[in-house]
MDAnalysis code that builds the backbone (N, CA, C; Angstrom):
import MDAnalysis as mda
import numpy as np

u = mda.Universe.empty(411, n_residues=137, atom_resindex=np.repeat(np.arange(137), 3), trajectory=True)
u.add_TopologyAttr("name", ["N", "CA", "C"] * 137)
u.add_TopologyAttr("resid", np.arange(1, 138))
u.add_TopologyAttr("resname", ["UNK", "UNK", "UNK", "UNK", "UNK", "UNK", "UNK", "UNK", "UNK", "UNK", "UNK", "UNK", "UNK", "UNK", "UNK", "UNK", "UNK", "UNK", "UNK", "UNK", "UNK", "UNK", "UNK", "UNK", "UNK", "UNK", "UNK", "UNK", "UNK", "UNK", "UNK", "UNK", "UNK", "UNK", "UNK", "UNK", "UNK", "UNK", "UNK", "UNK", "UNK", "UNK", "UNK", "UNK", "UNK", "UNK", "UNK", "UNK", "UNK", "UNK", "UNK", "UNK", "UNK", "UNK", "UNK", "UNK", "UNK", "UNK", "UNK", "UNK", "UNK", "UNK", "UNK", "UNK", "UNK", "UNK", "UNK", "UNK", "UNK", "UNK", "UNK", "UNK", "UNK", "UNK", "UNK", "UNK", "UNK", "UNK", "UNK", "UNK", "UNK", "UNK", "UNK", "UNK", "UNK", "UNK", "UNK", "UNK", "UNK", "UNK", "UNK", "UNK", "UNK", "UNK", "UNK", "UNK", "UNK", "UNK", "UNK", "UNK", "UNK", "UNK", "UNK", "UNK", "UNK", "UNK", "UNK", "UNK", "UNK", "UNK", "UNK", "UNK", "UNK", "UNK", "UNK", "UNK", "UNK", "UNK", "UNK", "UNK", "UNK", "UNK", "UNK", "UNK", "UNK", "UNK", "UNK", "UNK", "UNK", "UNK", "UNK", "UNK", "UNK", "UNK", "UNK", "UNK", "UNK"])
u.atoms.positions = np.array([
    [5.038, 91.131, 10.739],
    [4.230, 90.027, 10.286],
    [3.380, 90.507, 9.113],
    [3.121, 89.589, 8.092],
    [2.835, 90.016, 6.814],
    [1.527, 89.096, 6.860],
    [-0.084, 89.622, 6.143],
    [-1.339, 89.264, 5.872],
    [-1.142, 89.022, 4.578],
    [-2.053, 88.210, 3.968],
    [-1.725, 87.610, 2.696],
    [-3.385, 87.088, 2.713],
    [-3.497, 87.624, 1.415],
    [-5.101, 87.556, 0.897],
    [-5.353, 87.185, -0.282],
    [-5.930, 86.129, -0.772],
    [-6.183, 85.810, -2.210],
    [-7.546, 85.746, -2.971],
    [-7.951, 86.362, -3.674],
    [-9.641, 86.937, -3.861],
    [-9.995, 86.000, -5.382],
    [-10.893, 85.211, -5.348],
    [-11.345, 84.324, -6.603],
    [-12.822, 85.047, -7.190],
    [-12.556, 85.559, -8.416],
    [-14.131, 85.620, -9.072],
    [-15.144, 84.688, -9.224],
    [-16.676, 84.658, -8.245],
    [-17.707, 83.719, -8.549],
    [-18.388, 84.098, -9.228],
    [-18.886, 84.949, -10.072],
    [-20.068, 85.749, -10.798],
    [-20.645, 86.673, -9.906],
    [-21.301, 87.243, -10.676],
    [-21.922, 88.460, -10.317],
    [-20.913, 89.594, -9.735],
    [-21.418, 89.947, -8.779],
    [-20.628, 91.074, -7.624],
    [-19.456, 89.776, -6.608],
    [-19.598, 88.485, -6.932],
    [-19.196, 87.673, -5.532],
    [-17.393, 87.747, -6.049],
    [-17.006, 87.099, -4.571],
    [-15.593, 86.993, -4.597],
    [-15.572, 86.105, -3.279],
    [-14.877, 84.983, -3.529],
    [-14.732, 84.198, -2.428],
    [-12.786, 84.399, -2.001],
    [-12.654, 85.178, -1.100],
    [-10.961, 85.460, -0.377],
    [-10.763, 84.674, 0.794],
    [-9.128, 84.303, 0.051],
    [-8.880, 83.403, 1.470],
    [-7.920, 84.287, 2.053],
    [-8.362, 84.352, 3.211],
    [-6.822, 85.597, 4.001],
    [-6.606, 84.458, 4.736],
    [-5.044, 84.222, 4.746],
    [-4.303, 83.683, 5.443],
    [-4.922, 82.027, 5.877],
    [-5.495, 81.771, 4.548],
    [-6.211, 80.113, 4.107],
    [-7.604, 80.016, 4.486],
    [-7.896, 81.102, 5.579],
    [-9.403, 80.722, 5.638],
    [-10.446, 81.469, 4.387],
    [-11.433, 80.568, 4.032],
    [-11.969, 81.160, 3.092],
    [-13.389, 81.818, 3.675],
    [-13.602, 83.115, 2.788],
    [-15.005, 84.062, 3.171],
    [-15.481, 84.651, 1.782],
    [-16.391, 84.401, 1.831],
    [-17.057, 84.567, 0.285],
    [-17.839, 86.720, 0.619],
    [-17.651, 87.263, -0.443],
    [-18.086, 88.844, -0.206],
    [-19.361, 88.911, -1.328],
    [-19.985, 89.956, -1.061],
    [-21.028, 90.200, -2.211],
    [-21.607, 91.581, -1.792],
    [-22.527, 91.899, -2.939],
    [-23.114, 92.857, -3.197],
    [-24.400, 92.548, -3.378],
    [-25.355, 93.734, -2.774],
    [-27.348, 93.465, -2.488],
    [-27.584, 92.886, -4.065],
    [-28.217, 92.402, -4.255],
    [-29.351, 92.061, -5.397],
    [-29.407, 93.474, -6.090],
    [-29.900, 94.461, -6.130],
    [-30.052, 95.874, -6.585],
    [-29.099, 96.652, -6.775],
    [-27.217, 95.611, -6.492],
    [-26.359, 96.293, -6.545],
    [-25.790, 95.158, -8.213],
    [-26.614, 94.515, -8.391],
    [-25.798, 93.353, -8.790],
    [-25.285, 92.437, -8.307],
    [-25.524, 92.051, -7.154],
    [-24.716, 91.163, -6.857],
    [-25.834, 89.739, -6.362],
    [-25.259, 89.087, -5.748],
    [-26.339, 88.069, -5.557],
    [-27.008, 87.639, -3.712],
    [-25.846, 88.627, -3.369],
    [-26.187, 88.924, -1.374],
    [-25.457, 87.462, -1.139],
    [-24.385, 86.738, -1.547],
    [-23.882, 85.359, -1.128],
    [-23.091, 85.540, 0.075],
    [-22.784, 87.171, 0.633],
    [-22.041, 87.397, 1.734],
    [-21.762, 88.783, 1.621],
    [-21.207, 88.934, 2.776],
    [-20.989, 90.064, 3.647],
    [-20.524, 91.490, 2.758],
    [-20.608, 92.845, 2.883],
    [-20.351, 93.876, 2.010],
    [-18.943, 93.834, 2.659],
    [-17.821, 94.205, 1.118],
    [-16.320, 94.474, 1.878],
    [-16.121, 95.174, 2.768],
    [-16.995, 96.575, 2.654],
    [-16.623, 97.399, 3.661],
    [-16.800, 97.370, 5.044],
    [-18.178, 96.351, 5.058],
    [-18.370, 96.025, 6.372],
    [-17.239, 95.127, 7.191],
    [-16.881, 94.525, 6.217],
    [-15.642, 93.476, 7.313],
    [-15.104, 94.486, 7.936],
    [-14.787, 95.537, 7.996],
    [-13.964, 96.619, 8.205],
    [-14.151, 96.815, 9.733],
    [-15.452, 96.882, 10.034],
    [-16.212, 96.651, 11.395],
    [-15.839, 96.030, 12.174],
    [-15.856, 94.347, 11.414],
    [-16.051, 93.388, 11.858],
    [-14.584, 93.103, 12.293],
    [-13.418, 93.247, 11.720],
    [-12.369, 93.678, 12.084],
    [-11.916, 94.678, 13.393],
    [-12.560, 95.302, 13.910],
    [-12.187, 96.158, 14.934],
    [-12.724, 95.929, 15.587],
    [-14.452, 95.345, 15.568],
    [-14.719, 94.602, 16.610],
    [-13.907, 93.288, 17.417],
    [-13.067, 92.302, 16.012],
    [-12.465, 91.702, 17.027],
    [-11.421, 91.562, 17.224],
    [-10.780, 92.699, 17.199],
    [-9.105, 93.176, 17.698],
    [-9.543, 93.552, 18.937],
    [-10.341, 94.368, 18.907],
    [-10.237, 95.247, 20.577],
    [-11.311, 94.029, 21.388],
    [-12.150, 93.137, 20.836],
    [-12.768, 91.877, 21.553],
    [-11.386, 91.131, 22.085],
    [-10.110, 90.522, 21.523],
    [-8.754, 89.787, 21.695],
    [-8.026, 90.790, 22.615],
    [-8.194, 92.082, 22.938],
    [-7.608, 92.858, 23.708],
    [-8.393, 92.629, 24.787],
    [-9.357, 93.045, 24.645],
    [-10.342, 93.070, 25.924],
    [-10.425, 91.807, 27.329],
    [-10.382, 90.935, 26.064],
    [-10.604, 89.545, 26.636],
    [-9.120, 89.141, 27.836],
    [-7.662, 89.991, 26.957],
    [-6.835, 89.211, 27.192],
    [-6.324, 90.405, 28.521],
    [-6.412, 91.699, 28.264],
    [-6.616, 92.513, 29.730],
    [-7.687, 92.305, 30.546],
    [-8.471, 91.552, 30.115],
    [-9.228, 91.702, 31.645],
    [-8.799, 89.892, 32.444],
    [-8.235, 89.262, 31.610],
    [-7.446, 87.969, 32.381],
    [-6.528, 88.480, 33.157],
    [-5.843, 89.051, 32.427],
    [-4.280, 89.661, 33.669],
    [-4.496, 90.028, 34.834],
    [-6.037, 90.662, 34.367],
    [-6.375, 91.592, 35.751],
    [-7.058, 90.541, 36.792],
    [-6.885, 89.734, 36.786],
    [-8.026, 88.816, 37.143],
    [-9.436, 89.033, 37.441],
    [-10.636, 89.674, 36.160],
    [-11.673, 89.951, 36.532],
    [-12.549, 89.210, 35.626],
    [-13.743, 88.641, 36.825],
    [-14.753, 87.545, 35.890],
    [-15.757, 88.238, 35.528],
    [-15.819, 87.832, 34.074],
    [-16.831, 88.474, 33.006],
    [-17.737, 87.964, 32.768],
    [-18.565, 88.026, 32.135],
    [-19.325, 87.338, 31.423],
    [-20.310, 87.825, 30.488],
    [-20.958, 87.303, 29.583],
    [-21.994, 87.686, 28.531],
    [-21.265, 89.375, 27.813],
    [-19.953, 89.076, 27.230],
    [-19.144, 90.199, 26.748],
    [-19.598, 90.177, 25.129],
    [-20.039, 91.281, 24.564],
    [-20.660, 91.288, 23.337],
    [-19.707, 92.777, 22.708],
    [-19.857, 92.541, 21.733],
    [-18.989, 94.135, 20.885],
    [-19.763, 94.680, 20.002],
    [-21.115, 95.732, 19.904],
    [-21.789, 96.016, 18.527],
    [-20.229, 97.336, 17.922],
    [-20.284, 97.107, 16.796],
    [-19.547, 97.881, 15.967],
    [-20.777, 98.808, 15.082],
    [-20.869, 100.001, 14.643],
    [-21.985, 100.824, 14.252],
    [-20.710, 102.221, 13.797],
    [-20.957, 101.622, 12.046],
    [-20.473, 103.165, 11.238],
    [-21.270, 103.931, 10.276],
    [-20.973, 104.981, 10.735],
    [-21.388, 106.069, 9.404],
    [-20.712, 106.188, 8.257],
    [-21.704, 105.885, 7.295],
    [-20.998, 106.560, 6.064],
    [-21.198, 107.864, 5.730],
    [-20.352, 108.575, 4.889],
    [-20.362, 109.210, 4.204],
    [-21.060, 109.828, 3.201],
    [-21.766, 110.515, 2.286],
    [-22.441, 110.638, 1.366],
    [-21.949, 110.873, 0.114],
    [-20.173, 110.868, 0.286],
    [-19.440, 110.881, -1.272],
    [-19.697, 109.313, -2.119],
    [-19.364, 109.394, -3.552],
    [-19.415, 108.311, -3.917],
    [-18.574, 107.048, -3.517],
    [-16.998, 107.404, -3.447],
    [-16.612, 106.502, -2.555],
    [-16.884, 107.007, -0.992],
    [-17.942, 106.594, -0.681],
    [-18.245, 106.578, 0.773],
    [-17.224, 105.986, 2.016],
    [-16.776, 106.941, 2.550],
    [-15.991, 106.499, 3.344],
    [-16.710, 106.329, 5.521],
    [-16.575, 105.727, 5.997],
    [-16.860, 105.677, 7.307],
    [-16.031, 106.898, 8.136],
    [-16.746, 107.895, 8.912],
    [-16.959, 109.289, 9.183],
    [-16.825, 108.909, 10.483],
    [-18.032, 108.229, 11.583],
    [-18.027, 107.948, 12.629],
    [-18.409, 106.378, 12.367],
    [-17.547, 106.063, 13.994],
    [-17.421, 104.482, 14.167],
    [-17.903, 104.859, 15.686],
    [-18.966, 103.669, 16.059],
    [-18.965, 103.977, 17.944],
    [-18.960, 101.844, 18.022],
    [-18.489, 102.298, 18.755],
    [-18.094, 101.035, 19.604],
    [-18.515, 100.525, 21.248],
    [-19.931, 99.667, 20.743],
    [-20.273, 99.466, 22.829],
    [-19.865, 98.012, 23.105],
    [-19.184, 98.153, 23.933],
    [-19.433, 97.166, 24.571],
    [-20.095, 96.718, 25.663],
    [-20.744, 95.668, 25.747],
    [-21.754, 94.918, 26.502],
    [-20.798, 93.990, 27.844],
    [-21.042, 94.005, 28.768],
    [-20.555, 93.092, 29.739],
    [-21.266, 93.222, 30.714],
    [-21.048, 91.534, 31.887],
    [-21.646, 91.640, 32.739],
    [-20.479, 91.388, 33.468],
    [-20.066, 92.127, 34.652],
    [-19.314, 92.403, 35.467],
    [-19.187, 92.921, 37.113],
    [-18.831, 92.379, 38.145],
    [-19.237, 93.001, 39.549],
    [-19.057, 94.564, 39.570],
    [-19.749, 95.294, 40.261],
    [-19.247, 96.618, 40.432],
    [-18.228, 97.178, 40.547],
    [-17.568, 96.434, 41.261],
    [-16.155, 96.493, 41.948],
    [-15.700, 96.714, 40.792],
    [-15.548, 96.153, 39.326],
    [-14.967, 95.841, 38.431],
    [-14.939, 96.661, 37.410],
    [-15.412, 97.632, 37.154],
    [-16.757, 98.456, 36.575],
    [-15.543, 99.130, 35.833],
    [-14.280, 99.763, 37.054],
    [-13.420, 100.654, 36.271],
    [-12.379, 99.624, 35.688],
    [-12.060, 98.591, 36.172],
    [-11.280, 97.912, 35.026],
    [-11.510, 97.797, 34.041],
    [-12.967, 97.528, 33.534],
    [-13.262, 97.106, 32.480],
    [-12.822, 98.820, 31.749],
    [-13.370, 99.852, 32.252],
    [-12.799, 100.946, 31.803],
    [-11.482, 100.997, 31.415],
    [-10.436, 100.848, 32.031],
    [-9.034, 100.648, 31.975],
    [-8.978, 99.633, 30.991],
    [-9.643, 98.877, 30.497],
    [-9.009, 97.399, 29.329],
    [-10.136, 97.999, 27.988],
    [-11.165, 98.605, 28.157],
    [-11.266, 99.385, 27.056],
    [-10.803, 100.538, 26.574],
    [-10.233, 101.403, 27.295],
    [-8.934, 102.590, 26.978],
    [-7.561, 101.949, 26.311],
    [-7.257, 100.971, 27.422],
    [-5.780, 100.874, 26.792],
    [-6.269, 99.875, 25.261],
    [-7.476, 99.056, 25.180],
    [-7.549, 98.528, 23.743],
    [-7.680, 99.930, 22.708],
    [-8.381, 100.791, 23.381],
    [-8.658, 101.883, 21.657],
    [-7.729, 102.331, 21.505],
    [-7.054, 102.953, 22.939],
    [-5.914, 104.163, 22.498],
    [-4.607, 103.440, 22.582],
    [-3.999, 102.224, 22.847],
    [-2.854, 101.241, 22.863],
    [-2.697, 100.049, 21.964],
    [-3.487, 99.373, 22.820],
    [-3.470, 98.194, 21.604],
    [-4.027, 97.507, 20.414],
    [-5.417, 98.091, 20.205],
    [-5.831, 97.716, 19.233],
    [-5.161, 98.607, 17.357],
    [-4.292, 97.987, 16.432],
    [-4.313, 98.630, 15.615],
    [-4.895, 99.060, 14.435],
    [-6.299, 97.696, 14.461],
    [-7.393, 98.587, 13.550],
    [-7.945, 99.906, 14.222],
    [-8.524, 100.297, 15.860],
    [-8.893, 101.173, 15.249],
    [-7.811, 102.106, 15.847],
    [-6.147, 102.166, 15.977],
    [-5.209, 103.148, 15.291],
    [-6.048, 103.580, 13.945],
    [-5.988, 102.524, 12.851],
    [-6.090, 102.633, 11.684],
    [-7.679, 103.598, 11.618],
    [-8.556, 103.136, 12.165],
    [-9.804, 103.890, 12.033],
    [-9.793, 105.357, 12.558],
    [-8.852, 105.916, 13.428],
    [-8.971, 106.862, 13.558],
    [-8.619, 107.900, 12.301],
    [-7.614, 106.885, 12.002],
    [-7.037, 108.060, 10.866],
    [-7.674, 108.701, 9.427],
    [-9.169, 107.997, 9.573],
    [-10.273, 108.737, 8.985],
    [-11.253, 108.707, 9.413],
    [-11.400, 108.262, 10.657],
    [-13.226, 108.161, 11.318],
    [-12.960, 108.908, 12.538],
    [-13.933, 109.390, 13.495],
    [-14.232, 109.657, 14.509],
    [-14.643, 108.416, 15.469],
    [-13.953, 107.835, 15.912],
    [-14.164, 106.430, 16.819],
    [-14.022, 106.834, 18.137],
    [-15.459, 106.246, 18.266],
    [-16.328, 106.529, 19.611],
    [-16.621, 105.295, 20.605],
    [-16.290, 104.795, 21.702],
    [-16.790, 103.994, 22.834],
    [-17.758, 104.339, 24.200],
    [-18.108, 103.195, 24.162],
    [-19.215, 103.520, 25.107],
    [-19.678, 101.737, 25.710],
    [-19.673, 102.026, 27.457],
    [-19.505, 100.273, 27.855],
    [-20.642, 100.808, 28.236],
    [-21.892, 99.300, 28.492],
    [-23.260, 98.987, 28.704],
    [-22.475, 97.879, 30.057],
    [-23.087, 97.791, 31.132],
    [-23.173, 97.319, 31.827],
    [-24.325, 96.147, 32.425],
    [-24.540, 94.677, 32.228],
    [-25.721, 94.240, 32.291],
    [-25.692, 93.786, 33.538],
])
């Protein structure tokens, strides 16, 4: 299956891209030039792996039949200090509220998302240190 992305110049630093028709406008801080009209590119990057392994998560812990609730994903990377700054470490928590009983499934559907099914962060490993860690509420 093939992604398909089309990026329009608005001024400044902006770019409004439609991937696959939906449109998301990008930008750069005020002090970068840009006008802050949206999100830094690199950050989608995050935001991306947060919700691959969120669509994994969600869809192993149905199979399993276990009730969730209040399931949240913070995504948190390090950069780098080269000029193209690249993301070094990625940690990944997830938040859920879940019976005890349940505690290691949710373990089991966040393993098999990092190390199976999710393929952003395949992709993130192959230059970051990607790290998980579940919060229990």
């Amino acid at each position: 299956m093939a992604h398909f992305t089309s990026s329009n110049y608005e001024g400044g630093m902006a770019f409004t891209s439609f991937l696959n028709g939906f449109p998301l406008t990008t930008d750069t801080a005020i002090d970068a030039d840009g006008t802050n009209k949206g999100p830094r590119p690199k950050a989608l990057m995050l935001l991306a792996l947060s919700g691959c392994t969120g669509v994994d998560i969600v869809s192993i812990l149905n199979k399993m039949r276990v009730n969730f609730s209040d399931l949240s994903i913070d995504v948190q990377g390090d950069l780098s200090n080269e000029e193209a700054a690249v993301y070094h470490t990625v940690t990944v928590t997830y938040k859920i509220k879940v019976a005890k009983a349940d505690e290691s499934k949710v373990e089991k559907a966040v393993n098999l998302s990092q190390d199976k099914y999710c393929g952003v962060a395949a992709m993130f490993r192959k230059f970051a240190e990607l790290k998980k860690e579940i919060v229990y509420l």
